[in-house]
Structure formats: C-alpha cells, structure tokens
C-alpha positions in Angstrom: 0.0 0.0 0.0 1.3 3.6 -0.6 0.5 6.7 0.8 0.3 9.6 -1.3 0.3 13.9 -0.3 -0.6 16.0 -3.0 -0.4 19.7 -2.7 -3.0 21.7 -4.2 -2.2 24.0 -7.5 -4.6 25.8 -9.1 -4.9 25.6 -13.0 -5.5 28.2 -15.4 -8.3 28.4 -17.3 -8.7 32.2 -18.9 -8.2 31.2 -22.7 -11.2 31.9 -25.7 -12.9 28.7 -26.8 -14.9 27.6 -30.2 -18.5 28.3 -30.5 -19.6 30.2 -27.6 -15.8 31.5 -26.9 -16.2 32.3 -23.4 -13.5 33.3 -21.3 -13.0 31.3 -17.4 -11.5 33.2 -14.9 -8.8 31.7 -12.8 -9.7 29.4 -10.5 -8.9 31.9 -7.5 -11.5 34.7 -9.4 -14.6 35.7 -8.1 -16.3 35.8 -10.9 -16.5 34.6 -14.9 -16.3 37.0 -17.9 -18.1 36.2 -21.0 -17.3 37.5 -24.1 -19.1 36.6 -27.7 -16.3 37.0 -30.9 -18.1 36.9 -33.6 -16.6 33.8 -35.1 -14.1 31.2 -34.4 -12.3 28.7 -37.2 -12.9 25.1 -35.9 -9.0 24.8 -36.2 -8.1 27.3 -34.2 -6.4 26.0 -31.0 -8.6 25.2 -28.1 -8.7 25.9 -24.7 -7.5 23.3 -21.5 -9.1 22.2 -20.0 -12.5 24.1 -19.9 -14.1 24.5 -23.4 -17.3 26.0 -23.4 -20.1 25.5 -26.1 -23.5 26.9 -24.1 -24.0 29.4 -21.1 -25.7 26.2 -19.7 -21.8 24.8 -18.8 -20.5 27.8 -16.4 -23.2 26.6 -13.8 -21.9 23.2 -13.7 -18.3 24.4 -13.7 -18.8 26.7 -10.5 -17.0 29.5 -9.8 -13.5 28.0 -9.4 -13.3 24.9 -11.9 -9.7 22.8 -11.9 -8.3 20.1 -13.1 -5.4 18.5 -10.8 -3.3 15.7 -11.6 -3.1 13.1 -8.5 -1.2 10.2 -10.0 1.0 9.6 -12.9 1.7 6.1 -12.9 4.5 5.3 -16.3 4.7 1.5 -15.3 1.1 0.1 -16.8 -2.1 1.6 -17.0 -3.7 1.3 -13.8 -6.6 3.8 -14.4 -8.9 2.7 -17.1 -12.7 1.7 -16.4 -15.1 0.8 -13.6 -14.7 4.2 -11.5 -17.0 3.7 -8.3 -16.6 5.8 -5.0 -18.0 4.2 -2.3 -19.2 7.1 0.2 -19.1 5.1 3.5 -15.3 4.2 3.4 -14.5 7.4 0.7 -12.8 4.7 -1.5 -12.5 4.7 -5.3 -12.2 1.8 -6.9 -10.5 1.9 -10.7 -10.1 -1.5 -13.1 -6.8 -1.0 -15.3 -6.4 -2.0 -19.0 -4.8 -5.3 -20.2 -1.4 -6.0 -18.0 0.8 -8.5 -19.4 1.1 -11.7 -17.2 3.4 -14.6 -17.7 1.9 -16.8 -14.8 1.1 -20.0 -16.3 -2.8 -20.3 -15.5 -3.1 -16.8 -17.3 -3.3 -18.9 -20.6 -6.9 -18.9 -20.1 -6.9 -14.9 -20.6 -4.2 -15.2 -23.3 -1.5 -13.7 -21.2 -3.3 -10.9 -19.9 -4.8 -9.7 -16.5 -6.4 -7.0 -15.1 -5.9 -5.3 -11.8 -8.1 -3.6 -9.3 -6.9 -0.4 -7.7 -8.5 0.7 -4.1 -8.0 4.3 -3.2 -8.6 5.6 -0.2 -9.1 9.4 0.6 -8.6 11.0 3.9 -8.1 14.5 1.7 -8.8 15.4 -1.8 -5.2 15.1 -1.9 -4.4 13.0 0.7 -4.7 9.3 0.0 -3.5 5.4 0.6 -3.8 3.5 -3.0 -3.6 -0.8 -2.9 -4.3 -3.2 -5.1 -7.9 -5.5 -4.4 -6.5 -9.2 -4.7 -9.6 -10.7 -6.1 -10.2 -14.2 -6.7 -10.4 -15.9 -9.6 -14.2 -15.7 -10.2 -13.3 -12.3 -11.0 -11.2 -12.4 -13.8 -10.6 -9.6 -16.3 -12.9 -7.2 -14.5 -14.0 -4.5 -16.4 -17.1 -1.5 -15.6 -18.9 -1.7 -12.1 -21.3 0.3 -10.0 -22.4 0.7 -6.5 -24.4 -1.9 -5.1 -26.0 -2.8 -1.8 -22.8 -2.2 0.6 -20.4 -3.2 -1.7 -20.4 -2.7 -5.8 -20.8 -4.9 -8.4 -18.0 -5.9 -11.3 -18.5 -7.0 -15.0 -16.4 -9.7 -15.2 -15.2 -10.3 -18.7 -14.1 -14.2 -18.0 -11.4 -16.0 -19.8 -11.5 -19.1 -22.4 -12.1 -21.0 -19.1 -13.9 -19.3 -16.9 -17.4 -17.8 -17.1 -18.3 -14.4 -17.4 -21.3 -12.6 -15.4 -21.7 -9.9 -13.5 -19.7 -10.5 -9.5 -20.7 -8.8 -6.1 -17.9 -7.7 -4.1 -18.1 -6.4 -0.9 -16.2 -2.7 -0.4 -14.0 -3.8 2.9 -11.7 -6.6 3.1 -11.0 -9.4 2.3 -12.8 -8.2 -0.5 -15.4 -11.4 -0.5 -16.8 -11.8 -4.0 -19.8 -13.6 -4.7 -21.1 -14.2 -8.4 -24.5 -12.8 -9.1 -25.2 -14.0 -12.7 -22.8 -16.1 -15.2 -25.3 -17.1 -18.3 -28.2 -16.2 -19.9 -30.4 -19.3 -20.1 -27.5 -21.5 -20.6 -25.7 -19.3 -22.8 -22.4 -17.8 -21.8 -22.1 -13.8 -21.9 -19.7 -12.4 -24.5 -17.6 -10.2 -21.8 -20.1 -8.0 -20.2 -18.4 -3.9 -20.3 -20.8 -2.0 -18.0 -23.3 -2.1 -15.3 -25.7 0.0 -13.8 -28.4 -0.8 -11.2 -32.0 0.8 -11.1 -34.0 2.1 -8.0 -35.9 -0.8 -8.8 -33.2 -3.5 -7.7 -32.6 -4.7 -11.0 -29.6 -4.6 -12.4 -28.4 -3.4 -16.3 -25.7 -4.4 -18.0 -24.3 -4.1 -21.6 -22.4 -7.5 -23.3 -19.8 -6.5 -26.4 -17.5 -9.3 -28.1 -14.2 -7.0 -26.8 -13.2 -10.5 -25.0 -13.5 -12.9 -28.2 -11.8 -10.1 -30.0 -8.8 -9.1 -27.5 -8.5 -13.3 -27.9 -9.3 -14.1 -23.8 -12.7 -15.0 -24.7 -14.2 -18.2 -26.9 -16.4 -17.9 -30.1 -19.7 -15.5 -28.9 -22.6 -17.5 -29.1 -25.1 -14.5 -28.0 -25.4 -11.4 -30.0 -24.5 -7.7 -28.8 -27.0 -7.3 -26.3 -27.8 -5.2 -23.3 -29.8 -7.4 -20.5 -31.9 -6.5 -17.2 -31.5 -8.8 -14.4 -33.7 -9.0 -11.3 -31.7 -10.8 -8.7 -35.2 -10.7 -6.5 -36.7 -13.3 -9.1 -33.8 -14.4 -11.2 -35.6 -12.9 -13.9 -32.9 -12.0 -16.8 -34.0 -10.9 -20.2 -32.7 -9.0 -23.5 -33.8 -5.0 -23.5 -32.2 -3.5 -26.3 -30.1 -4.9 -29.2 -29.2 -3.6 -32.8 -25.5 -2.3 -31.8 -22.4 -3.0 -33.1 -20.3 -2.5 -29.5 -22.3 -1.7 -26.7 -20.5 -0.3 -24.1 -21.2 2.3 -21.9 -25.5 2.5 -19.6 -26.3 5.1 -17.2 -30.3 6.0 -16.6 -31.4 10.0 -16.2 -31.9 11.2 -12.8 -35.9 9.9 -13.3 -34.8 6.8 -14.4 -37.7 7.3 -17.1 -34.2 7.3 -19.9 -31.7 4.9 -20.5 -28.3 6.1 -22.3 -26.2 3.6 -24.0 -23.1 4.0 -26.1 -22.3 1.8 -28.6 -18.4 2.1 -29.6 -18.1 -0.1 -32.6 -15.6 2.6 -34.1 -12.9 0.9 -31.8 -12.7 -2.7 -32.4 -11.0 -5.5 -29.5 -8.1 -5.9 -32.2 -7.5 -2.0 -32.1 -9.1 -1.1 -35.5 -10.7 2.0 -36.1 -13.4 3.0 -39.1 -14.6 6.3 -38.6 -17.6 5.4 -41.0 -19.1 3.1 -37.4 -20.6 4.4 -34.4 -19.2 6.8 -31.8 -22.9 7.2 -30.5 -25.1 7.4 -27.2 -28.4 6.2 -27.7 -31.9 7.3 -25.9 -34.4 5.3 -25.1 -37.8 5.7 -22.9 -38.7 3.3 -20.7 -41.5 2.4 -20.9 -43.5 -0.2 -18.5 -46.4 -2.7 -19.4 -47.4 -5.7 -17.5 -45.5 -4.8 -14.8 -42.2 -4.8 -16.9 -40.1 -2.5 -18.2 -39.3 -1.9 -21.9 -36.8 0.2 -24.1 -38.5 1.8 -26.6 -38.6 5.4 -28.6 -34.4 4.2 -29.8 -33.5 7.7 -31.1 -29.4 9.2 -31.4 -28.8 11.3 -28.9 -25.1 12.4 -29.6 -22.4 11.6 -31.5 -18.5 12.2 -30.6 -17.1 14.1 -32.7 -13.3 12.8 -30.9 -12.9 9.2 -30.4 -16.1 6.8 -28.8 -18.5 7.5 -25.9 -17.1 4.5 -23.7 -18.1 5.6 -19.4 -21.5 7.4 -19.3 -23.6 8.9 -16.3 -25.8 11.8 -16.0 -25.2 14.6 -13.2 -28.8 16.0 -11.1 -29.3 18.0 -13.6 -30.0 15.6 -16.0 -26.8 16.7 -18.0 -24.9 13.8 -19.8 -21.1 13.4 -19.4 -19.1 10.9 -21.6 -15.3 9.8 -21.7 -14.4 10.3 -24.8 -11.0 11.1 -27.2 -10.6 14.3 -25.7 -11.8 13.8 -22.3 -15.4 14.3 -20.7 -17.9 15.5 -22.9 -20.8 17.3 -21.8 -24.6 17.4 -23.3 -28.0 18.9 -21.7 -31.2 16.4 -21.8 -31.7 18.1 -24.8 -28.5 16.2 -26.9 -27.1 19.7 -27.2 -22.9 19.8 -26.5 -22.9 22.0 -24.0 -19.4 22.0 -22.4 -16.2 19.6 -22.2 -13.3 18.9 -20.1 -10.1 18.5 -22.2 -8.0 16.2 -21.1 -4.5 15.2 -22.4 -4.9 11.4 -24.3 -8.6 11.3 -23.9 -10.6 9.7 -20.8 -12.3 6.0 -21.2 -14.0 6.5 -17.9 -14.9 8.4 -14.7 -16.5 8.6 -11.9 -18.5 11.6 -9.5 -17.4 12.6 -5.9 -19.1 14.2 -3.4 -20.0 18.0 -3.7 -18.1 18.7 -7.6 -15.8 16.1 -7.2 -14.9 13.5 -10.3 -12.5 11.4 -11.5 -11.6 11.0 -14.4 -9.6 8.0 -15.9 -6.4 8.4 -18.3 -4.5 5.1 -18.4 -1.6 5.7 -16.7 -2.9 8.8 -15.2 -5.8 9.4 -12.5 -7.3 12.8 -12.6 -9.2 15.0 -10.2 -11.8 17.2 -11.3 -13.6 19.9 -9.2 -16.7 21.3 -10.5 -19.3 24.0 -9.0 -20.7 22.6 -5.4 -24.5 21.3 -6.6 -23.0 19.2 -9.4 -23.2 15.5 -8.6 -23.7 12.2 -9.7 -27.9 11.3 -10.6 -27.8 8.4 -8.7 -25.0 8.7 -6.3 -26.9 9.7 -3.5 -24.2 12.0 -2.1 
C-alpha cells in the first residue's frame, strides 16, 4: 500500500474557446467574464481544459473549476474503467487495461490480467492506493457500480472461466460472490458496463471485446444489453441492434436509459470512422409490470474518439469519456461543455460536492466542478 500527499495547484483556465468563446476566470477569481467574438475557425487552437459550447456549462463548472493531476503512474495503465466511490469508506475503486502476465494459469486470458486499484481518501489530496487481490471468479474485471454495501464488477471471464456480473463487498477481504454467469445456458460475450435501477434490477451491456482481445471463446449470444432482477432471477434481453455496446447510465428519473455503442474501436485495435461513436436514448416504458426500451433515437455523436463511461449529473446533463476527455450534453442532446483532457478519458466517476474522477490510463485525474453538481444516482 502507498500513501500519497498531493499539494493543491490551481490551474489556469482564462483562454477563448470555439462556438460560444467564453473566457473562465482563474480558479482563484470571483467571478466569470463572457465574451461573444463573432466567429471562431474550428482549427483554431482550443482551450485546456475548460471549453465552453452553451452558457448552460458555467453553472456546472462553479466559480473555481480545476483540473489536478493526482497520479501519474509510467509503469502500466492502472486507471482505465469501472470508476465507483463508495461514500461510507470514501474509496475509489478503478479496473486498469490489459497487463501482461506470464503466470502460467493466465493462458486462459491469453496472457493478460487485469488489476483492481483501491484508493482511499482522507483529503482530496491525501490518500493510501492498494491493489484488491480478487479471486479468480473475478477475472478480467471491467465496468462496475455501486451496489447494496459493496459494488458490483463485470467480469469479462477468460477461455475457461465464465463471465457474469460479480458482487464484491467494499472492505476486506474483498469477498466476491457471483450474481449471474449465463443467460439461459448461454455464456455472456464479456459483459463492459453495469448499472443498477432504484428498482433492484440490475443493467448491463455485453460486447464481443473478449473474443476479440482473444481471452474469450467464439460468442454465441449477440451484442446485447440485458436486465436482471436478482429478487426473481428474472434476466432478459432490453435493447439490441448495436455494433459495440458499451457504456449505460439512466437519467436522474430513471424514465431514460443512455447507452453507447463504440463499434468505431474494435478488441483488435481497428478504427473505421464510417461506425458508431454514438449514445443512444431510449424511454422506458413499462407494461405488465415490466419495463421496456422503446422510442431508440441518437442522442449524440463524438465528434473525438467513442463514448465508452457514461452517467448523468442531477441536472440531468450527460457526461461521456471520450477522445478528448469528458464531454458534456444537456437532456436536450445539445454539447454544452467539455473537459479537455490530455490522451482522452475512457472512464470516470463523481465525488461528493463537484468532485470527479476521471480515468487516463496511466494517469488518474481529479476534477472539481461547482458545489451542486453531482452524480444522478450517487446519493451523495
């Protein structure tokens, strides 16, 4: 375990940005000045790391917006996906990328593994980080979300084991228990990202990443996103049609599910800018007691890189890691701010009281936004 201090340095942000072009004050200002040019090339170079599109943005920045770099880790790429904060101990817990492992059982995930990283906060800037040892049922663990006391994990599996979604609790040891592992029989392709509703039923979206990144066998489901009840076992297909799912969050309401599909980025690294880099609406819509995903309409498209990590703030505004870091659209599916960040941003998480952060590979960044802006479905 290490122990990390991080002194405070605020970042400037007074630069002109495309489209609105509105100029931040330093983080130590009282106040923001707007100003409206005219016009603005799209080439022209672009703020860091505020950009502001709509007027909308400046209230969910606050007054004194920063980005701080907390870790810069050159040895692997520790900081990738998952991103959950569990209030009650203040920990964040972060899944890295692929890790090369020369272990002899890792020929089931083609000599690769995947780490969990634990970090625990006593200050923004003051913090213990560890790594969870998790057992084997949790292999090549991917996108989680807060769940009961602990969180759940989307593990991807390997060409032996299974792979499901996996409950593990927040403290240590660490117990894991495994929640779901087929659907009817069926093995899961290599499930990405999770989400649970107020409900108690559990979302999750299942791309072919594994069978493609060559730790998982020959898919014999399509690219699906399911809903699990865990109360009655129930599990069923909501929404198909995609060529990578990825990324589910729900509006504050929970009356809207988002889901990215990524299918630009393939598992062997290809990219066709001709596929989808899209979040998709849908209303849910309930009959017989069930819910349903209907009215599928294009909410956005990312104009840099894929929409992988998705959640919506209080406001209803959605956020989205993307190829240039955390972009930002009202309920409307109007862009109405960003946050640049160097080599883009697969994932993130929310904090308490502004807080996020957001996910770089080998770097872990802290955002601070204004005071009311918060996770939906935190609860913090």
């Amino acid at each position: 375990m290490v122990r990390h201090t991080k002194l405070a340095a605020d970042q400037p942000t007074k630069r002109s940005v495309m489209a609105v072009c509105t100029l931040l004050g330093h983080p130590t200002s009282p106040r923001l000045t707007v100003s409206r040019p005219p016009l603005v090339s799209p080439n022209t170079p672009q703020v860091k790391p505020f950009l502001i599109y709509h007027d909308s943005f400046l209230h969910l920045l606050g007054p004194s917006p920063t980005l701080q770099l907390l870790i810069h880790d050159p040895r692997a790429p520790y900081f990738h996906e998952a991103g959950v904060f569990h209030p009650p101990t203040n920990t964040l817990f972060i899944t890295s990328n692929q890790l090369s492992d020369s272990s002899p059982e890792a020929f089931t995930t083609h000599n690769k593994t995947i780490v969990i990283t634990k970090i625990e906060f006593f200050s923004p800037t003051d913090f213990t980080r560890d790594k969870v040892r998790c057992p084997e049922r949790n292999y090549m663990a991917n996108g989680g979300t807060n769940y009961r006391d602990g969180l759940i994990m989307c593990a991807q599996g390997s060409l032996r084991e299974p792979s499901g979604l996996v409950y593990m609790e927040a403290k240590r040891p660490h117990k894991t228990t495994t929640l779901l592992n087929n659907y009817h029989s069926r093995p899961f392709n290599s499930p990405n990202d999770v989400v649970v509703h107020s409900d108690g039923s559990i979302w999750f979206t299942d791309p072919i990443y594994g069978y493609e990144q060559g730790f998982r066998p020959k898919p014999q489901l399509p690219q699906q996103v399911y809903r699990f009840d865990p109360s009655t076992g129930d599990i069923r297909v909501v929404a198909d049609g995609f060529g990578r799912p990825n990324g589910i969050c729900f509006s504050p309401a929970e009356d809207i599910a988002y889901i990215t599909d990524t299918d630009l980025i393939h598992g062997d690294g290809s990219r066709d800018l001709r596929r989808a880099a899209t979040i998709y609406a849908y209303s849910i819509f309930w009959e017989s007691d069930q819910p349903y995903l209907t009215n599928r309409r294009v909410f956005a498209y990312a104009d840099s890189g894929a929409p992988d990590g998705i959640k919506c703030d209080v406001f209803g505004n959605v956020y989205a890691g993307c190829g240039d870091g955390i972009n930002v659209w009202n309920s409307g599916g109007m862009l109405v701010g960003k946050i640049l960040i160097e080599g883009g941003c697969a994932n993130f998480c929310f904090g308490r009281n502004g807080e996020m952060w957001c996910f770089g590979e080998h770097k872990l960044w802290r955002v601070k936004l204004g005071e009311d802006t918060r996770g939906a479905l935190l609860g913090i």
